[in-house]
Backbone as ProteinMPNN parsed JSONL, in Angstrom:
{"seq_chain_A": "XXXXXXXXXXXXXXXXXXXXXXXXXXXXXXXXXXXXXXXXXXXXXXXXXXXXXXXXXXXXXXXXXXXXXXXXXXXXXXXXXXXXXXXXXXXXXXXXXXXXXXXXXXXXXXXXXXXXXXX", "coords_chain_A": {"N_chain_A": [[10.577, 4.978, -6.142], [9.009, 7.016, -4.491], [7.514, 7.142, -0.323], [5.102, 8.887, -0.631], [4.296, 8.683, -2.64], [3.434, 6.044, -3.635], [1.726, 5.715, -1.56], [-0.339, 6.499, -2.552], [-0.684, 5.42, -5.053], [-1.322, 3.068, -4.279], [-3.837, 3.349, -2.657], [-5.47, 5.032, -4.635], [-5.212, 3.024, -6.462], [-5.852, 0.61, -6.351], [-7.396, -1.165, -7.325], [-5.964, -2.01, -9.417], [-4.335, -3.946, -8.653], [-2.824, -7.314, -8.602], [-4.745, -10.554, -7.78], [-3.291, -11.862, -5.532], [-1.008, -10.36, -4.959], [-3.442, -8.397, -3.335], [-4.56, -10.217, -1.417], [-2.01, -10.447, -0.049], [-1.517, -8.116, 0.866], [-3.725, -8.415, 2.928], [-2.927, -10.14, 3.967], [-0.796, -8.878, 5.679], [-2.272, -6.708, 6.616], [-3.821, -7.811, 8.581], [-1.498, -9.311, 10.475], [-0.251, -6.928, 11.258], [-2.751, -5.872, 12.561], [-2.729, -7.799, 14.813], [-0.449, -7.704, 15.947], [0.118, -5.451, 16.894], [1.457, -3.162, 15.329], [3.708, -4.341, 13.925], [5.125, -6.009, 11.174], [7.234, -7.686, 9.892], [8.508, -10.853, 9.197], [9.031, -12.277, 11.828], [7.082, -11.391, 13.317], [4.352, -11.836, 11.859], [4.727, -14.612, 11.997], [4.451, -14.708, 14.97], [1.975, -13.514, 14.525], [0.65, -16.07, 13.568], [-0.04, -17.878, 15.06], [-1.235, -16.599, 17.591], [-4.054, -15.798, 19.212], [-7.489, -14.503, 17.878], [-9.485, -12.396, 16.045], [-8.2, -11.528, 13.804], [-6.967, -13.541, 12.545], [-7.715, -14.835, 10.571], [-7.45, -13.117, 8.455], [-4.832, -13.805, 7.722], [-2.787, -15.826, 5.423], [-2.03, -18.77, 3.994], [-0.553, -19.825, 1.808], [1.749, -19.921, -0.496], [2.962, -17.738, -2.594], [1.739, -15.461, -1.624], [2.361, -15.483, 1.038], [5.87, -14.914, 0.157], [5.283, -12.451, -1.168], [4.825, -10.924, 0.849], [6.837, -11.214, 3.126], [8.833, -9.465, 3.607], [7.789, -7.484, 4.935], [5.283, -4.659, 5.453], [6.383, -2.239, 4.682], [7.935, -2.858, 2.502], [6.481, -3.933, 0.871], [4.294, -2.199, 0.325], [6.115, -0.169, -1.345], [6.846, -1.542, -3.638], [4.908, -3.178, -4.738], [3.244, -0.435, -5.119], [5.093, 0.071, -7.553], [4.987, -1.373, -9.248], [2.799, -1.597, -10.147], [2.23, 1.042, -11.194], [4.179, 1.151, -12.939], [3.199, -0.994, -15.028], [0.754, 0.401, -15.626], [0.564, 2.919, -16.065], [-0.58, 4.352, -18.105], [-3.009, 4.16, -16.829], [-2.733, 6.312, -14.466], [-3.184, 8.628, -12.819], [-1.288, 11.178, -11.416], [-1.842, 13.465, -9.651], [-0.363, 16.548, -9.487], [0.463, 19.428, -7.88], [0.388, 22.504, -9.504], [2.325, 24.875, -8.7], [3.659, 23.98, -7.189], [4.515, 21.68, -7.497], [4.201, 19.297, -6.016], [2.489, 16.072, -4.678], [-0.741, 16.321, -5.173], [-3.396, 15.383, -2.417], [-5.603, 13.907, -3.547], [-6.472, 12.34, -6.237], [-8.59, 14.106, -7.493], [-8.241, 16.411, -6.145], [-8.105, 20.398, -6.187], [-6.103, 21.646, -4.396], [-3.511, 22.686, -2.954], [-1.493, 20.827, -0.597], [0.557, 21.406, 0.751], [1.814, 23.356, -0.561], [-0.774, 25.382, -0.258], [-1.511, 26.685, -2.663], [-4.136, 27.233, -4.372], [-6.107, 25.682, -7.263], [-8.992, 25.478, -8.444]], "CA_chain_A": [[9.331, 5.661, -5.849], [8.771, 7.269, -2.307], [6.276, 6.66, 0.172], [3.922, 9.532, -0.548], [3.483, 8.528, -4.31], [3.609, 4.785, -3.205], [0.56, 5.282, -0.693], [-1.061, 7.296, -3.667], [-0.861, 4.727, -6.121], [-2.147, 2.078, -3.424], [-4.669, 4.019, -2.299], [-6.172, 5.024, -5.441], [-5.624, 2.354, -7.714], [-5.542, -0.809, -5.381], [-8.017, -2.048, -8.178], [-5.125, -2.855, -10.74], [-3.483, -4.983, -7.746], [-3.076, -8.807, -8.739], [-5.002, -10.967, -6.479], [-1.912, -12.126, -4.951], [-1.283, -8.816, -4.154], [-4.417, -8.397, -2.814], [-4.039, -11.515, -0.607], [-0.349, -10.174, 0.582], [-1.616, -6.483, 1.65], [-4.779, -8.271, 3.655], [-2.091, -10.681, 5.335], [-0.002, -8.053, 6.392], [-3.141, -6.267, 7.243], [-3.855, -8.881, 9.447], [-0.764, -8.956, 10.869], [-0.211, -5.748, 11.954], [-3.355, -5.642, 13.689], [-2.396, -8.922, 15.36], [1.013, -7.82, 16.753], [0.482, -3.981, 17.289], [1.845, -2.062, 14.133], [4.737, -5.059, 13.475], [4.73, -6.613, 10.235], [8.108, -8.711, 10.038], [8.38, -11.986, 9.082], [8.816, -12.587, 13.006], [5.152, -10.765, 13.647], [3.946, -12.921, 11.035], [4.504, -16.165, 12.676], [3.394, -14.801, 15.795], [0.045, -13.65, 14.46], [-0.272, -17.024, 13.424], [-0.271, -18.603, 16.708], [-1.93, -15.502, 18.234], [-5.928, -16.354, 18.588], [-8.227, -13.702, 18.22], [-10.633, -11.972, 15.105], [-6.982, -11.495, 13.145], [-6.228, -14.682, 12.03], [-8.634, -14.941, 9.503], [-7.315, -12.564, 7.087], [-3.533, -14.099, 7.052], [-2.578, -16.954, 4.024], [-0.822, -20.296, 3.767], [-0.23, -19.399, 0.087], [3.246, -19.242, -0.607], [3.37, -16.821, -3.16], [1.296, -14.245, -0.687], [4.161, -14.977, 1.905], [6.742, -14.497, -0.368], [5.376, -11.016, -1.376], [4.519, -9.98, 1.925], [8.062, -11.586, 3.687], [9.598, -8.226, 3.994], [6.83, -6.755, 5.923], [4.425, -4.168, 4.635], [6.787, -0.708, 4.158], [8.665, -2.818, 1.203], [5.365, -4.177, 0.106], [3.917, -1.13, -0.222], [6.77, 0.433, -2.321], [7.397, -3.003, -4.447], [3.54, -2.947, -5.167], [3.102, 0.712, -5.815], [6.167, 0.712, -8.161], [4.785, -2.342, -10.337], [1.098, -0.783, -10.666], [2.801, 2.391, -12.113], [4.974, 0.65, -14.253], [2.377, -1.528, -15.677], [-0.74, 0.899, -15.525], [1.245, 3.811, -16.043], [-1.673, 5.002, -18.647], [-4.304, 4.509, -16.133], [-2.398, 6.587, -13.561], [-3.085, 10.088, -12.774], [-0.265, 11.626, -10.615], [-2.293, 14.719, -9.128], [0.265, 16.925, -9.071], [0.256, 21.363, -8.057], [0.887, 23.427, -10.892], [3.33, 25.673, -8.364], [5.113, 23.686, -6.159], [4.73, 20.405, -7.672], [4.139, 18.031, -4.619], [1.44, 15.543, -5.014], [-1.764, 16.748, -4.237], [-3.839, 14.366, -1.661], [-6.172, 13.003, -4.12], [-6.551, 12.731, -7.91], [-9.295, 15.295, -7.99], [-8.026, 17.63, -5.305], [-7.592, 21.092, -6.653], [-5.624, 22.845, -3.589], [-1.983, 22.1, -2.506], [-1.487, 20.151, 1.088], [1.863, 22.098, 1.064], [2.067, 25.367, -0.472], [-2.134, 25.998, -0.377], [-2.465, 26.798, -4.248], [-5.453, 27.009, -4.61], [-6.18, 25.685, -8.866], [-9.911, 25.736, -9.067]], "C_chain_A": [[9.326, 6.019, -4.364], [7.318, 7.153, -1.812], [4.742, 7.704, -0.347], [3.473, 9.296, -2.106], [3.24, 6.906, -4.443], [1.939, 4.869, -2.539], [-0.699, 5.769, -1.963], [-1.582, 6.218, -4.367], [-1.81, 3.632, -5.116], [-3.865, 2.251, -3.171], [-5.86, 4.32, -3.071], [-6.56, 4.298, -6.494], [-5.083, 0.676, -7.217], [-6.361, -1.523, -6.498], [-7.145, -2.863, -9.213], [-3.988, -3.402, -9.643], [-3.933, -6.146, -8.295], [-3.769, -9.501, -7.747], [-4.537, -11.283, -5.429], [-1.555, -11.121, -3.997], [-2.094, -8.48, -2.924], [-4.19, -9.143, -1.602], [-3.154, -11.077, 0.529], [-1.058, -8.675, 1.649], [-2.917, -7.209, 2.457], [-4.193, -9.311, 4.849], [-1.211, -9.818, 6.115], [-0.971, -6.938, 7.22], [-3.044, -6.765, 8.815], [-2.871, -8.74, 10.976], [-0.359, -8.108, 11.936], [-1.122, -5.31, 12.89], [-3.551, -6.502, 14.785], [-1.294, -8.709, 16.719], [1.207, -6.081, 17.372], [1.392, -3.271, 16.431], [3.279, -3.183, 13.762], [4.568, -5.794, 12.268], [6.215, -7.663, 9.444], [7.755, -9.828, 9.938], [8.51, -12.943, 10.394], [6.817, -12.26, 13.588], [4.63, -11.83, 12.595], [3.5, -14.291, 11.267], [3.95, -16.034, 14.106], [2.227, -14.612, 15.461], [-0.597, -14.848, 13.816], [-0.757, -18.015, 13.993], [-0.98, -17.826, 17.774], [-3.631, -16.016, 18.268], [-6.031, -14.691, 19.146], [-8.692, -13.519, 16.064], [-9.371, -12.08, 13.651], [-6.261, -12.581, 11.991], [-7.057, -15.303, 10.951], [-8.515, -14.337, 8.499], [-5.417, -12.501, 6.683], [-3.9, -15.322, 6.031], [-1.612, -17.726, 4.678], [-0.495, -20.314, 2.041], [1.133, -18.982, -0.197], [3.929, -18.457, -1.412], [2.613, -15.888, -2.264], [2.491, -14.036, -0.038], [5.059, -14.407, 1.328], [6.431, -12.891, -0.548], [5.612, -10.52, -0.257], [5.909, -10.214, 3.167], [8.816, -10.045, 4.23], [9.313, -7.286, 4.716], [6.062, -5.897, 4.981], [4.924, -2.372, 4.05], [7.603, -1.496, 2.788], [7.398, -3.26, -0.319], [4.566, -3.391, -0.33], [4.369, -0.002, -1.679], [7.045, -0.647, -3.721], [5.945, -2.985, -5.425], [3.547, -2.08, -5.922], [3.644, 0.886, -7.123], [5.806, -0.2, -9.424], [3.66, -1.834, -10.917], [1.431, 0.521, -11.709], [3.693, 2.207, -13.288], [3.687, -0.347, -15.463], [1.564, -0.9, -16.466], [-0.525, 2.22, -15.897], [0.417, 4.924, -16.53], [-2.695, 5.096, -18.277], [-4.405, 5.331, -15.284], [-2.37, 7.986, -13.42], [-2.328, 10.943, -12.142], [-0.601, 13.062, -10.543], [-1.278, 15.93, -8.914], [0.3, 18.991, -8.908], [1.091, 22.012, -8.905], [2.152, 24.023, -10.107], [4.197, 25.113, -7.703], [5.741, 21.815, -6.753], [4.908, 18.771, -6.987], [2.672, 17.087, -5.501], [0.297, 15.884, -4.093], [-2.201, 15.112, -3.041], [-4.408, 13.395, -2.325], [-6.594, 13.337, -5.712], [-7.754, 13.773, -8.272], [-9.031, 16.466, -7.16], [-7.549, 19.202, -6.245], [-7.068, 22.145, -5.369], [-4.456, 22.051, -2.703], [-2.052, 21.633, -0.809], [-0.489, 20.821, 1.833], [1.987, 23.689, 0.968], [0.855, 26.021, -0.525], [-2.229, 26.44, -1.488], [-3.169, 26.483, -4.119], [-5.764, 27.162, -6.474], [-7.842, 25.149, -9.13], [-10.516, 26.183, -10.166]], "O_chain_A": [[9.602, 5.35, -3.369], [6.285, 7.089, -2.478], [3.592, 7.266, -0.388], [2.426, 9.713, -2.603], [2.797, 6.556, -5.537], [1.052, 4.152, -3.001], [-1.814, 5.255, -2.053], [-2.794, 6.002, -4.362], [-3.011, 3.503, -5.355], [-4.794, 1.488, -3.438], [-6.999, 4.094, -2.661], [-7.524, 4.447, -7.244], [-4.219, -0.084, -7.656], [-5.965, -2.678, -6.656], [-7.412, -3.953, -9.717], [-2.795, -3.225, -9.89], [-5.131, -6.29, -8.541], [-3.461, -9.112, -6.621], [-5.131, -11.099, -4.367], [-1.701, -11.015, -2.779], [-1.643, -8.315, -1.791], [-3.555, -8.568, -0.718], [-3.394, -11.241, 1.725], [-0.982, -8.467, 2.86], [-3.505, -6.212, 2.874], [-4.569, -9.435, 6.015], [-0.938, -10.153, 7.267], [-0.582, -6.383, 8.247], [-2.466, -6.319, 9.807], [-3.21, -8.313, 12.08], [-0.168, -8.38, 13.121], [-0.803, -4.6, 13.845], [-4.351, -6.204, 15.672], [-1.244, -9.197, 17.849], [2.126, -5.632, 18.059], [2.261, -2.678, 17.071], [4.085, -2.51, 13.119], [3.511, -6.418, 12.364], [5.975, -8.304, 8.42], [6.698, -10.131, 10.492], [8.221, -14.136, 10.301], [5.849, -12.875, 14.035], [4.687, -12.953, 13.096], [2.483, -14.914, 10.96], [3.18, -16.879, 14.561], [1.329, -15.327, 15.906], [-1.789, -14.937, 13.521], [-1.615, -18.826, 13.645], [-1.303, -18.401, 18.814], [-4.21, -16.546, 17.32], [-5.441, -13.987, 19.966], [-8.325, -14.245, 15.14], [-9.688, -12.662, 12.613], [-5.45, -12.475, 11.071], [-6.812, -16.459, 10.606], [-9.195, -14.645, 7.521], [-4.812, -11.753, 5.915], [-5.05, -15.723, 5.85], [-0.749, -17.504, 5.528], [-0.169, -21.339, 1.442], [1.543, -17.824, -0.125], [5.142, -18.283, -1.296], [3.512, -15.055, -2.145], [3.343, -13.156, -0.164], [5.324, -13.287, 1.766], [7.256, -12.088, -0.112], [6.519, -9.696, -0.142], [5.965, -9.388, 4.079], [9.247, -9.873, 5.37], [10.062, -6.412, 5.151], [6.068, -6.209, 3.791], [4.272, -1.576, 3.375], [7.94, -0.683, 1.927], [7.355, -3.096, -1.539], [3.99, -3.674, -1.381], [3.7, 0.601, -2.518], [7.493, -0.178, -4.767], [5.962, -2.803, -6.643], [3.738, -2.249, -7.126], [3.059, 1.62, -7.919], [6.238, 0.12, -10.531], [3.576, -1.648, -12.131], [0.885, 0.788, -12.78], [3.866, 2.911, -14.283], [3.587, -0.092, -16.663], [1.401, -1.199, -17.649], [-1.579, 2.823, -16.101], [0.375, 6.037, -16.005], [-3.532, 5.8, -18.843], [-5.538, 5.601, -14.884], [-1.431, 8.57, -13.961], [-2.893, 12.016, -12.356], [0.071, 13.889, -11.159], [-1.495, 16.39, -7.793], [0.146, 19.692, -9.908], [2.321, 22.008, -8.941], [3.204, 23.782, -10.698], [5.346, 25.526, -7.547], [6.74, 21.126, -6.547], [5.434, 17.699, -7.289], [2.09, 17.38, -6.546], [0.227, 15.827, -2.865], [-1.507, 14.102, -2.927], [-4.123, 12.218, -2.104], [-6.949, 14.42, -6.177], [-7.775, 14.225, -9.417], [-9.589, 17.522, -7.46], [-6.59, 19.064, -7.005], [-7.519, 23.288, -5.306], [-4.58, 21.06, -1.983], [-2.726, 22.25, 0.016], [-0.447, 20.923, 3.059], [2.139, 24.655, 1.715], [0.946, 27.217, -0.798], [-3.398, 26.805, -1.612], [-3.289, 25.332, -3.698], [-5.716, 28.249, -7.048], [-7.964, 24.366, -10.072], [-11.745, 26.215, -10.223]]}, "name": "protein", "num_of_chains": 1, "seq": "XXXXXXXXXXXXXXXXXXXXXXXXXXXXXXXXXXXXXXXXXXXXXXXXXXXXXXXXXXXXXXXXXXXXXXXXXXXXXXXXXXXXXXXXXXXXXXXXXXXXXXXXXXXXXXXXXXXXXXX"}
């Protein structure tokens, strides 16, 4: 799956995330706004020695870690790719009649790329 149908699926259908899940994408949240856009299993352990507002939305849960171990660009695609496999029938994949990119958002009717406009 690539990132732009990855952030899609996240994005729009973060509801059929496991809690776990859930959990993992609000520690890496965390994280990242902890260490300045780093999300490594090095950033990780610093934002958990880091004080400030941050440290309140990492886990000691060792299945969270485990998901989120790889940082948050594999967690994103690892995620995305399970929701679509699972949910597959809940999943609308917006896509333009002419060029076939994915629109921005499941009701968008006008291309981000080639401007079709399918009103």
């Amino acid at each position: 799956m690539d990132r732009d149908k990855a952030e899609y699926v996240l994005r729009y259908y973060a509801h059929l995330m496991t809690e776990q899940e859930f959990l993992a994408q609000r520690h890496l949240f965390g994280t990242v706004k902890a260490t300045h856009g780093r999300s490594d299993e090095a950033a990780q352990a610093k934002a958990r020695v880091k004080p400030g507002p941050f440290r309140e939305l990492l886990s000691n849960d060792p299945e969270v870690l485990n998901l989120s171990r790889e940082g948050s660009e594999r967690f994103l695609l690892r995620t995305a790719e399970r929701i679509f496999n699972d949910h597959r029938d809940k999943i609308v994949l917006n896509c333009c009649p002419k060029c076939d990119a994915l629109a921005k958002t499941p009701k968008a009717r006008q291309c981000r790329y080639c401007f079709h406009d399918w009103h």
